[in-house]
C-alpha positions in Angstrom: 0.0 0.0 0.0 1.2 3.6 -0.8 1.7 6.5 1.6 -0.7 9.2 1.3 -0.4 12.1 -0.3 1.7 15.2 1.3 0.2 18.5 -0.2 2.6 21.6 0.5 0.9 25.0 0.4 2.2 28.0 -0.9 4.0 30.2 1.7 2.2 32.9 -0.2 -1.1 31.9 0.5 -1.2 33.2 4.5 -3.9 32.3 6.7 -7.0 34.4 6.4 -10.2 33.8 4.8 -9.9 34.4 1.1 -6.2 33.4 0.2 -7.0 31.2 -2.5 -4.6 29.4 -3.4 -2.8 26.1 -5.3 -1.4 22.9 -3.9 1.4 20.6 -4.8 2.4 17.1 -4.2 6.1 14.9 -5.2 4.4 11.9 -6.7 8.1 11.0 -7.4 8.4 11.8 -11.1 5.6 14.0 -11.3 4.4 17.0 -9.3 0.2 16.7 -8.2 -1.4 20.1 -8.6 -5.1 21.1 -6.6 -6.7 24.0 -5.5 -6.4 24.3 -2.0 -10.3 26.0 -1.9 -11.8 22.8 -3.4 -10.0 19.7 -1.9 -12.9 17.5 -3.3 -12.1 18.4 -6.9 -10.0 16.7 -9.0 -6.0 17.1 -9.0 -3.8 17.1 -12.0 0.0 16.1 -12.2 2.7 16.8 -14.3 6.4 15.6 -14.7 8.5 17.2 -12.1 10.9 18.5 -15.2 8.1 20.2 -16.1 7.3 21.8 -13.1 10.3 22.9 -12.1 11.0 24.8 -15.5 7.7 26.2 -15.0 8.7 27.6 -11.4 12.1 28.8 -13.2 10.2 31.0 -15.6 7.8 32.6 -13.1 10.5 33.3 -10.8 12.6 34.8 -13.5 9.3 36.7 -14.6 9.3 38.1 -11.4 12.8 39.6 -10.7 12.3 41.1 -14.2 9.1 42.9 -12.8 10.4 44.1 -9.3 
């Protein structure tokens, strides 16, 4: 039998009422994505190569904006 599931929430997303916010999971090889709001919803994955290149362009977004 599997462990479950560890979801990791965003540092970003505080602790009041309103901070909406996304969800992750290492599935090993693939990254699980859900919207912390609707934890009865459906999750989606992707490879974790993907997802980290995908962090890699926001953050370099980001210092490009501040």
């Amino acid at each position: 039998m599997s462990a479950p599931t560890q979801w990791r929430k965003s540092s970003y997303s505080g602790g009041g009422e309103g901070n909406d916010c996304l969800e992750i999971a290492d599935l090993g090889g693939r990254i699980a994505i859900r919207d912390s709001k609707r934890l009865s919803c459906a999750s989606f994955s992707i490879p974790t190569p993907a997802f980290t290149a995908f962090v890699g362009a926001l953050r370099e977004r980001r210092g490009r904006l501040t």
